[in-house]
PQR file with spaces between the fields and no chain letter, atoms N, CA, C, O and H, PARSE charges and radii, in Angstrom:
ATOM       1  N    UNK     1       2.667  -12.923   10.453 -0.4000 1.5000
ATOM       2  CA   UNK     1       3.002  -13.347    9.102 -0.0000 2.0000
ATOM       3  C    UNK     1       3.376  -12.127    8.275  0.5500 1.7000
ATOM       4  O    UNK     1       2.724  -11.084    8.235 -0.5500 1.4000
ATOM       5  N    UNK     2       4.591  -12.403    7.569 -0.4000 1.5000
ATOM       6  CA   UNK     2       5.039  -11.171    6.702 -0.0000 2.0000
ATOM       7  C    UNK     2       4.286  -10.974    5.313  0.5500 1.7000
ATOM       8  O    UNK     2       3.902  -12.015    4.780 -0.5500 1.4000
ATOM       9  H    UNK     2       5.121  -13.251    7.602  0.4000 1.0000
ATOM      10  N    UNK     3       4.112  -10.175    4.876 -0.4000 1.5000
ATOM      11  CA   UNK     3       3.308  -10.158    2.670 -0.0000 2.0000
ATOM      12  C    UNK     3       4.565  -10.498    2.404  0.5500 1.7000
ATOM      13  O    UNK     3       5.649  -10.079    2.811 -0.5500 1.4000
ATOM      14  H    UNK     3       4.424   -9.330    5.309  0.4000 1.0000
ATOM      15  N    UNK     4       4.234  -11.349    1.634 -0.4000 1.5000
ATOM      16  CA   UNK     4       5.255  -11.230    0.922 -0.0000 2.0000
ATOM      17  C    UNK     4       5.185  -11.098   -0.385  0.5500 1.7000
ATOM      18  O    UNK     4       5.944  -11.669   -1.168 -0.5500 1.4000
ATOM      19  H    UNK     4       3.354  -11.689    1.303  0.4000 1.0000
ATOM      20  N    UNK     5       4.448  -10.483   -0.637 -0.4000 1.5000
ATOM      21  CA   UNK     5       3.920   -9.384   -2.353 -0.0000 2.0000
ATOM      22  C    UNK     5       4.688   -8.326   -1.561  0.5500 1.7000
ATOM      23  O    UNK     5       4.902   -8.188   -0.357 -0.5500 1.4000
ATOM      24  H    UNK     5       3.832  -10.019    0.000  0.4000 1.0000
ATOM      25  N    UNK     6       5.066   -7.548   -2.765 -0.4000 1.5000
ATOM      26  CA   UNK     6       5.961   -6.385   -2.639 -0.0000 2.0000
ATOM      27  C    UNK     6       4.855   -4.986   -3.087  0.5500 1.7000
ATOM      28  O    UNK     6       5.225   -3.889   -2.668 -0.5500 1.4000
ATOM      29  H    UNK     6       4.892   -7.660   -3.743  0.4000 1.0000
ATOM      30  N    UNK     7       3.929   -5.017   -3.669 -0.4000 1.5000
ATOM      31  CA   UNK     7       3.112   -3.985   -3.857 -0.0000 2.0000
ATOM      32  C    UNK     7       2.088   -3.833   -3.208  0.5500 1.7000
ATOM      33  O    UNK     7       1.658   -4.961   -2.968 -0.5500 1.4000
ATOM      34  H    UNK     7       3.629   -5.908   -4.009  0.4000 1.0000
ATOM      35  N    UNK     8       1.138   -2.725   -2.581 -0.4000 1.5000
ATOM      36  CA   UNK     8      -0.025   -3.162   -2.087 -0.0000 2.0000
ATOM      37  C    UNK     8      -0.814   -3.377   -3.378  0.5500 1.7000
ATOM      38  O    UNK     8      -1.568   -4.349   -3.408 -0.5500 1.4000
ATOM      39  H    UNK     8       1.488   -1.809   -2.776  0.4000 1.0000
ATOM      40  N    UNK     9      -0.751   -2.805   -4.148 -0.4000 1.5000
ATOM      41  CA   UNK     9      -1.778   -2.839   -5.480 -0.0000 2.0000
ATOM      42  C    UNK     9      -2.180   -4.073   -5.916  0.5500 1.7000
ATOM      43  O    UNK     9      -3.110   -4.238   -6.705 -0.5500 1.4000
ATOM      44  H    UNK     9      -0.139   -2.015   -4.124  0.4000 1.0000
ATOM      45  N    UNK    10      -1.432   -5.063   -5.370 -0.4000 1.5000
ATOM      46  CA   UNK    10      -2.135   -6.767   -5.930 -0.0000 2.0000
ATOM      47  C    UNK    10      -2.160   -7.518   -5.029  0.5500 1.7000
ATOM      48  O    UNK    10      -1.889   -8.718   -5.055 -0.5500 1.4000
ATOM      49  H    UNK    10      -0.676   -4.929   -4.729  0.4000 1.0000
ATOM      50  N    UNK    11      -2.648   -6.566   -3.716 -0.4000 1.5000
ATOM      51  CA   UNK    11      -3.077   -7.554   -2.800 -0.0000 2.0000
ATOM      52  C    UNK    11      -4.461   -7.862   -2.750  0.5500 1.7000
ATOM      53  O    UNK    11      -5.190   -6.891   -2.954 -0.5500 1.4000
ATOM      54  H    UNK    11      -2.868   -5.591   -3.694  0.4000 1.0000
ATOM      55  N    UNK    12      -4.983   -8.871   -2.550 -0.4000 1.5000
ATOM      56  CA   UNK    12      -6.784   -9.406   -2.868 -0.0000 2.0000
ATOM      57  C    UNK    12      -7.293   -8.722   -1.218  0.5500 1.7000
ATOM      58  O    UNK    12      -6.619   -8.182   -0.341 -0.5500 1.4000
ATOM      59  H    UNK    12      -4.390   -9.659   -2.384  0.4000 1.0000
ATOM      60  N    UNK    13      -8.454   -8.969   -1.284 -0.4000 1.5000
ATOM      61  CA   UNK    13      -9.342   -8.645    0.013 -0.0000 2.0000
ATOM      62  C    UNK    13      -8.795   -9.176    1.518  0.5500 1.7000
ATOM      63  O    UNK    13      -8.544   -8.553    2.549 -0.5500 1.4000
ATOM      64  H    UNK    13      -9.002   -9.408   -1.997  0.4000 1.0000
ATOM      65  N    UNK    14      -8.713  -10.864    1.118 -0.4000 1.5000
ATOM      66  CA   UNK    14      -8.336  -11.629    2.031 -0.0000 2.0000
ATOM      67  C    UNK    14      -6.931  -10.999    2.191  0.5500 1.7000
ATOM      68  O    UNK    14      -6.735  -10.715    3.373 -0.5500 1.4000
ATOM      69  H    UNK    14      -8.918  -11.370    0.280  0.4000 1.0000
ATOM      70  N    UNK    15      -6.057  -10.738    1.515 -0.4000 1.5000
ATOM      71  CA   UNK    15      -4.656  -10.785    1.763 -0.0000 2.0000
ATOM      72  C    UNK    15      -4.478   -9.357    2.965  0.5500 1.7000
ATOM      73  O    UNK    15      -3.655   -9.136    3.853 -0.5500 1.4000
ATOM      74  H    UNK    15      -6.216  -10.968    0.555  0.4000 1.0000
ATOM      75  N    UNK    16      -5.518   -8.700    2.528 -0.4000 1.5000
ATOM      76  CA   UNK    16      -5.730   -7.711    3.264 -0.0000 2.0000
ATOM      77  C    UNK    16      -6.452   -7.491    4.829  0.5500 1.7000
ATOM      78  O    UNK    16      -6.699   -6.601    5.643 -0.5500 1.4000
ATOM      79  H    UNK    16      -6.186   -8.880    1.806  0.4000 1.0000
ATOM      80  N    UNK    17      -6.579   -8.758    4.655 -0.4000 1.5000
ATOM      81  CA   UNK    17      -7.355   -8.925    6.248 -0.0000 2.0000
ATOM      82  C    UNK    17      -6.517   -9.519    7.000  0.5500 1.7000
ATOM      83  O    UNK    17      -6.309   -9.337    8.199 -0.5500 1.4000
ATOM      84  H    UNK    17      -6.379   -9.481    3.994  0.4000 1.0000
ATOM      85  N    UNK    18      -5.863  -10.489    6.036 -0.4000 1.5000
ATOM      86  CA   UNK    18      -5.030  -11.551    6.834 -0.0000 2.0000
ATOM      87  C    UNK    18      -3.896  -10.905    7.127  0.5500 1.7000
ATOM      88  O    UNK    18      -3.025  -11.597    7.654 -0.5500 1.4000
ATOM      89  H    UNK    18      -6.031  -10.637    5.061  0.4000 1.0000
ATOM      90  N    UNK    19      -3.655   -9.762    6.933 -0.4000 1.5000
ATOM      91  CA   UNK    19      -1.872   -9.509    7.153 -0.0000 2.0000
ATOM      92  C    UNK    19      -2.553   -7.443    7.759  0.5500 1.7000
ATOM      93  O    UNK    19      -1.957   -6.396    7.505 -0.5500 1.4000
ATOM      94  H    UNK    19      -4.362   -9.200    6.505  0.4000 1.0000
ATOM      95  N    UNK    20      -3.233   -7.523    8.158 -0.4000 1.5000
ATOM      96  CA   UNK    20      -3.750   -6.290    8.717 -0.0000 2.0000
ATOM      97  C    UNK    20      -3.136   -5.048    9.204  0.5500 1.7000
ATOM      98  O    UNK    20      -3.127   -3.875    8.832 -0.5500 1.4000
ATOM      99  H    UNK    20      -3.717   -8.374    8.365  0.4000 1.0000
ATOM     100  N    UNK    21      -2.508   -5.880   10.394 -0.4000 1.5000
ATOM     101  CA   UNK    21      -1.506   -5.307   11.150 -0.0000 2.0000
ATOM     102  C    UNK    21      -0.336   -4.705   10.477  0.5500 1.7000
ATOM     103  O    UNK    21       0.020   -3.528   10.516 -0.5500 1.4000
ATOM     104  H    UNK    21      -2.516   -6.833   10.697  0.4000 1.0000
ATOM     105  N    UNK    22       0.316   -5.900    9.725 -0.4000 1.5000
ATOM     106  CA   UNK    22       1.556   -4.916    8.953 -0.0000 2.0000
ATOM     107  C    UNK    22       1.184   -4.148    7.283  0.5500 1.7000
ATOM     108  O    UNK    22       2.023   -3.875    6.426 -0.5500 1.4000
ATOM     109  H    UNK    22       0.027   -6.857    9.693  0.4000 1.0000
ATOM     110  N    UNK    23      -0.372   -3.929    7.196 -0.4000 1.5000
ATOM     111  CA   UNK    23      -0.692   -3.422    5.860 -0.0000 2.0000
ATOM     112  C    UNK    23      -0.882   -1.913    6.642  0.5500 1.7000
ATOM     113  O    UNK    23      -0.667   -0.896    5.982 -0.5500 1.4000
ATOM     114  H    UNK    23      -1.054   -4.151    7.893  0.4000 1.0000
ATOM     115  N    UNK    24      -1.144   -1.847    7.558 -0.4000 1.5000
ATOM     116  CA   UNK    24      -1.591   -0.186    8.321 -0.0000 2.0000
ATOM     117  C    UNK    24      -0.373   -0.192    8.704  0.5500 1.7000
ATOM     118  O    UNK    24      -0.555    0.740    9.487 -0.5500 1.4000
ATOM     119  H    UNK    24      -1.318   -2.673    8.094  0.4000 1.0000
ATOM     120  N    UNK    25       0.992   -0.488    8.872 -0.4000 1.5000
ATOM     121  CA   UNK    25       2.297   -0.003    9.099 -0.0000 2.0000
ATOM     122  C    UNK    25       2.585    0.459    7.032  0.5500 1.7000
ATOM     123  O    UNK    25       3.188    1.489    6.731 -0.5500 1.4000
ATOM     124  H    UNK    25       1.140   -1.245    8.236  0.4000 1.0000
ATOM     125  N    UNK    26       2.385    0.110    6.637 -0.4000 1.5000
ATOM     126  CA   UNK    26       2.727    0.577    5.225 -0.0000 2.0000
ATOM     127  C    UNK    26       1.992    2.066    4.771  0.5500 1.7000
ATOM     128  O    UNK    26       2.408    2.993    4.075 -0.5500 1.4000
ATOM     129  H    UNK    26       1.895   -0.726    6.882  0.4000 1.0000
ATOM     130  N    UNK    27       0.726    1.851    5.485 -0.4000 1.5000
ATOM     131  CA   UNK    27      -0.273    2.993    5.314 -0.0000 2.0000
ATOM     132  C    UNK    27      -0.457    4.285    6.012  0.5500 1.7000
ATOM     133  O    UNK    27      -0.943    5.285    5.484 -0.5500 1.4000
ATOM     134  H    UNK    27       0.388    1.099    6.051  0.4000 1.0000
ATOM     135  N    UNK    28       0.095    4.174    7.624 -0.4000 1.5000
ATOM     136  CA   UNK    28       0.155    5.306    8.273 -0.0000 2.0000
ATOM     137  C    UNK    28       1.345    6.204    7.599  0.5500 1.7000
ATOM     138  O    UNK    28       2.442    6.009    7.076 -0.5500 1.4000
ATOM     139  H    UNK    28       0.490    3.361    8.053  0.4000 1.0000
ATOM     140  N    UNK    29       0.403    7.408    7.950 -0.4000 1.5000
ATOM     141  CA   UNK    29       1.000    8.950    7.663 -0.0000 2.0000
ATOM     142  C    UNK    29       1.240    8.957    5.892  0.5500 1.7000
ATOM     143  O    UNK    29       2.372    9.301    5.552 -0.5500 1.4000
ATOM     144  H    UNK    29      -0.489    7.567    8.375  0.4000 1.0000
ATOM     145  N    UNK    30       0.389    8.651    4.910 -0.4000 1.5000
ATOM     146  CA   UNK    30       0.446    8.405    3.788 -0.0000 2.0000
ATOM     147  C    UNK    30       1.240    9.337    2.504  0.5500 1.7000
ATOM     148  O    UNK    30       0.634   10.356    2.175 -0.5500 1.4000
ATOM     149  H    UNK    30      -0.531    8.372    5.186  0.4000 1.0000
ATOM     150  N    UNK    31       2.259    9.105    1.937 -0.4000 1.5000
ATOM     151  CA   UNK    31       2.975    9.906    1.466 -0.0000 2.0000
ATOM     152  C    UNK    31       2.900   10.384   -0.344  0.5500 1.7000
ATOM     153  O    UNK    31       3.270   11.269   -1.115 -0.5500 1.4000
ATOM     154  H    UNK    31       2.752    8.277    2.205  0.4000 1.0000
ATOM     155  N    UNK    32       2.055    8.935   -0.299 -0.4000 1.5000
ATOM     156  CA   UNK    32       2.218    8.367   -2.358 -0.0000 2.0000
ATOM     157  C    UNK    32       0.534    7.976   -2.495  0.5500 1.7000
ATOM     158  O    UNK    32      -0.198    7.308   -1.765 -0.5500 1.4000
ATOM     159  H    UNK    32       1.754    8.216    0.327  0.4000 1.0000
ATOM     160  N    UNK    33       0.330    8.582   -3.548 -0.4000 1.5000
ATOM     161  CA   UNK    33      -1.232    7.704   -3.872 -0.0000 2.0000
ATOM     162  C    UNK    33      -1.278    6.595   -5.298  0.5500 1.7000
ATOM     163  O    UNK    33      -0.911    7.345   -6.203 -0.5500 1.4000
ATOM     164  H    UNK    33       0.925    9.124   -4.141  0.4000 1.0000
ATOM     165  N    UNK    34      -1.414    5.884   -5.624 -0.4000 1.5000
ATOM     166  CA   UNK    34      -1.180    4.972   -6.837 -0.0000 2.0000
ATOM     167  C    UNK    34      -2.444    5.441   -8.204  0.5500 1.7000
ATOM     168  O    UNK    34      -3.663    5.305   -8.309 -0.5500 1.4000
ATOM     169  H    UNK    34      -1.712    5.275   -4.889  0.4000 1.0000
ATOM     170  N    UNK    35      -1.492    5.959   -8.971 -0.4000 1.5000
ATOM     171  CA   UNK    35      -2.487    6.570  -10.427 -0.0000 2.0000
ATOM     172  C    UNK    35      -3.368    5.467  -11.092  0.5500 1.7000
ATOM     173  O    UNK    35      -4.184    5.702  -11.982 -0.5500 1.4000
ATOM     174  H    UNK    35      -0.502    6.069   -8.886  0.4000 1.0000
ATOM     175  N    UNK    36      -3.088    4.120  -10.512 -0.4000 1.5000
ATOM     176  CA   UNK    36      -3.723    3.161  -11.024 -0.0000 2.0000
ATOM     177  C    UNK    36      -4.969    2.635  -10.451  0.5500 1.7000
ATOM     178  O    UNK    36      -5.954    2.328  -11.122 -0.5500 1.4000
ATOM     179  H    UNK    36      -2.425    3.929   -9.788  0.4000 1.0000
ATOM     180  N    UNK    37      -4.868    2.541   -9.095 -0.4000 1.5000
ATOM     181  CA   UNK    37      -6.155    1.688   -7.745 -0.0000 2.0000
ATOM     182  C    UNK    37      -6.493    2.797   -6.646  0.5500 1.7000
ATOM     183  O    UNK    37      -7.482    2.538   -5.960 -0.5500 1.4000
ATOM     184  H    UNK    37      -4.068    2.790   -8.549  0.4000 1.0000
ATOM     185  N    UNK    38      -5.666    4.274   -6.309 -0.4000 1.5000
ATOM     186  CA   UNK    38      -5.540    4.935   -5.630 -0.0000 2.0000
ATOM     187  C    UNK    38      -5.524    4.572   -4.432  0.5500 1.7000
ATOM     188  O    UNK    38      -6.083    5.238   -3.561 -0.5500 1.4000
ATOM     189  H    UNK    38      -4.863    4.484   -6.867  0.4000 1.0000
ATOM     190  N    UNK    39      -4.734    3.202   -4.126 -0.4000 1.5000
ATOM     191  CA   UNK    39      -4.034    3.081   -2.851 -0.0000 2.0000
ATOM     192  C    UNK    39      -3.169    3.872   -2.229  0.5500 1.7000
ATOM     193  O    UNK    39      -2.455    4.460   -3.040 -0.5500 1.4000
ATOM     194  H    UNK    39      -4.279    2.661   -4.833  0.4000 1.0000
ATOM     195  N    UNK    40      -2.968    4.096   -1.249 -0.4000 1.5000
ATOM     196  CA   UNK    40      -2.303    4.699   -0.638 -0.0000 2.0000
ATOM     197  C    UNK    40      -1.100    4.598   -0.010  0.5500 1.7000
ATOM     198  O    UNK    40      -1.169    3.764    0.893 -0.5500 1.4000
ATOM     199  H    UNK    40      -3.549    3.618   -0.590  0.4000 1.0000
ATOM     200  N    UNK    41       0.150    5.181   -0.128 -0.4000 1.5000
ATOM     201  CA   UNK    41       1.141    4.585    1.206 -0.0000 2.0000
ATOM     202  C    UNK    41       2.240    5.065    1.805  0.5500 1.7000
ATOM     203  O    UNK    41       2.497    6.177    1.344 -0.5500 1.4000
ATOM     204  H    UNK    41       0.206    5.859   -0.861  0.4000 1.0000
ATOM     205  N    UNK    42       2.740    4.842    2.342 -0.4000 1.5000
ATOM     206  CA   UNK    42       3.941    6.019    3.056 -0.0000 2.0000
ATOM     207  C    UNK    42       5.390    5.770    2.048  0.5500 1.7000
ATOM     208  O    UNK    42       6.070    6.736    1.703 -0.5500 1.4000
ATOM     209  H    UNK    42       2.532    3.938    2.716  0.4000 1.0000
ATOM     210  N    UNK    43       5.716    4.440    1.670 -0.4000 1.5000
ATOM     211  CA   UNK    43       6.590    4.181    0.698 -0.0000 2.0000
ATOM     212  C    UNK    43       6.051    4.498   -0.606  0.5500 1.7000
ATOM     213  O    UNK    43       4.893    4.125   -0.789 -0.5500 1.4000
ATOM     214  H    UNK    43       5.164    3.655    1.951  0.4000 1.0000
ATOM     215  N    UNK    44       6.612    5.085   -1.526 -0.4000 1.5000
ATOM     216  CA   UNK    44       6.081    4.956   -3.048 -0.0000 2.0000
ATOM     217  C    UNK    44       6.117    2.994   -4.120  0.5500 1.7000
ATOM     218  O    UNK    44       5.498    2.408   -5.007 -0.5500 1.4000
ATOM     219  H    UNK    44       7.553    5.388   -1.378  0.4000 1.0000
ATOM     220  N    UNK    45       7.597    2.729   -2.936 -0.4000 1.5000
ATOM     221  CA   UNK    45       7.907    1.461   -3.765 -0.0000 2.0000
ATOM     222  C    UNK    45       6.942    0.555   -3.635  0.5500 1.7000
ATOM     223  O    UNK    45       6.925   -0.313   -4.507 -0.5500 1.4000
ATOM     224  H    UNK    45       8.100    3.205   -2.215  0.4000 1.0000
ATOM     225  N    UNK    46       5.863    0.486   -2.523 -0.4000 1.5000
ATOM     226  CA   UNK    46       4.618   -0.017   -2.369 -0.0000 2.0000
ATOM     227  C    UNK    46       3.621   -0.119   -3.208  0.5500 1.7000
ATOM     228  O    UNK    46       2.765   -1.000   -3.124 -0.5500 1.4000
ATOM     229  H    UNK    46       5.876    1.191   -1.814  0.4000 1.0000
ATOM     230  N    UNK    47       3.654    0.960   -4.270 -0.4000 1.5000
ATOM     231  CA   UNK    47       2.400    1.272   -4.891 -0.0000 2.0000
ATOM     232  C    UNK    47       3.368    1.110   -6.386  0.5500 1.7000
ATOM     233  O    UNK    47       4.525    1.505   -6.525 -0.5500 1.4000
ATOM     234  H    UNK    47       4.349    1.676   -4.338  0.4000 1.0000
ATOM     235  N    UNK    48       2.250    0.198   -7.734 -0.4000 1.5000
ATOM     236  CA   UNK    48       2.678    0.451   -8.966 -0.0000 2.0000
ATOM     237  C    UNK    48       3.036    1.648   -9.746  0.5500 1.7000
ATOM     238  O    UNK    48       3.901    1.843  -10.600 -0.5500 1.4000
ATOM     239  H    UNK    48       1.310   -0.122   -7.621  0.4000 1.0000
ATOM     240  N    UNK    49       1.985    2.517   -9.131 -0.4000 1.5000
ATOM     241  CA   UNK    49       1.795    3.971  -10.577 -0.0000 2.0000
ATOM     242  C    UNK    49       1.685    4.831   -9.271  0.5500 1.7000
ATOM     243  O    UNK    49       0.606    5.246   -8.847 -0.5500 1.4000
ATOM     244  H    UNK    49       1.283    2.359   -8.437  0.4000 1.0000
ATOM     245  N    UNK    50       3.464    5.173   -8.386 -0.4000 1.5000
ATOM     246  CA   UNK    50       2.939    6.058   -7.776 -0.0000 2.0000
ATOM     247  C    UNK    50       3.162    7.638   -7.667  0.5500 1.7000
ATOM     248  O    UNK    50       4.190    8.010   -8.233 -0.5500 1.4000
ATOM     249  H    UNK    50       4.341    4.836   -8.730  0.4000 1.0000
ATOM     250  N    UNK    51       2.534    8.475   -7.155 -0.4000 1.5000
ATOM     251  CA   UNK    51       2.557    9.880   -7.092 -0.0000 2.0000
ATOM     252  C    UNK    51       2.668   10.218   -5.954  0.5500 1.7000
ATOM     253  O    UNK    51       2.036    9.746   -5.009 -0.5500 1.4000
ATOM     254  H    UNK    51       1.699    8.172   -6.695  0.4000 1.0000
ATOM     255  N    UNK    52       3.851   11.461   -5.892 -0.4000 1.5000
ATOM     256  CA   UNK    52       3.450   11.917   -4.519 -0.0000 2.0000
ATOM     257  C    UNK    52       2.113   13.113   -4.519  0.5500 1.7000
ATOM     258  O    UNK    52       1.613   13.827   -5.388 -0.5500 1.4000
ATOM     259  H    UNK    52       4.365   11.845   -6.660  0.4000 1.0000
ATOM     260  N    UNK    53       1.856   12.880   -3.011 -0.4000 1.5000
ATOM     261  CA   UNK    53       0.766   13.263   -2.499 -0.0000 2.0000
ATOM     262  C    UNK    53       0.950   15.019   -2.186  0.5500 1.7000
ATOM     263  O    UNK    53       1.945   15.246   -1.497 -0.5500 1.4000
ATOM     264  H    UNK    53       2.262   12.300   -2.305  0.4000 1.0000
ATOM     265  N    UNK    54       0.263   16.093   -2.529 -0.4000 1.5000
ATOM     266  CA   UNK    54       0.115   16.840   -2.265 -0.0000 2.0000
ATOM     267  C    UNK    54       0.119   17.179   -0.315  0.5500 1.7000
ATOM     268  O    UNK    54      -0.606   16.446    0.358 -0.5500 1.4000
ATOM     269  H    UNK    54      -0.545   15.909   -3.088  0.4000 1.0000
ATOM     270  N    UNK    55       0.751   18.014    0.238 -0.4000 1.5000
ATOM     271  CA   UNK    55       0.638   18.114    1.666 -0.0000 2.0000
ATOM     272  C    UNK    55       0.094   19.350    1.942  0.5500 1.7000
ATOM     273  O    UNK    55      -0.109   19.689    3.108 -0.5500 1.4000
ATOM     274  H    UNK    55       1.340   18.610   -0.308  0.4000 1.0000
């Protein structure tokens, strides 16, 4: 099953369990952290308030 929310930042718990697999393809090798929830993600367009990540 695809998200089909476009941000991780408003995904709930469940949404996060249920779609697992393609939430750790968004998350490996993490590039952006979100100034708002400090999610994490390799796309910035993923995250609301995002920053890149120091390397």
């Amino acid at each position: 099953m695809k998200l089909k929310i476009k941000r991780l930042c408003g995904l709930k718990k469940t949404a996060l369990k249920d779609n697992l697999v393609e939430v750790q393809r968004f998350v490996s090798n993490p590039r952006y952290i979100c100034c708002k929830c400090a999610r994490v993600a390799n796309d910035g367009s993923k995250l609301c308030k995002p920053e890149k990540m120091c390397s």
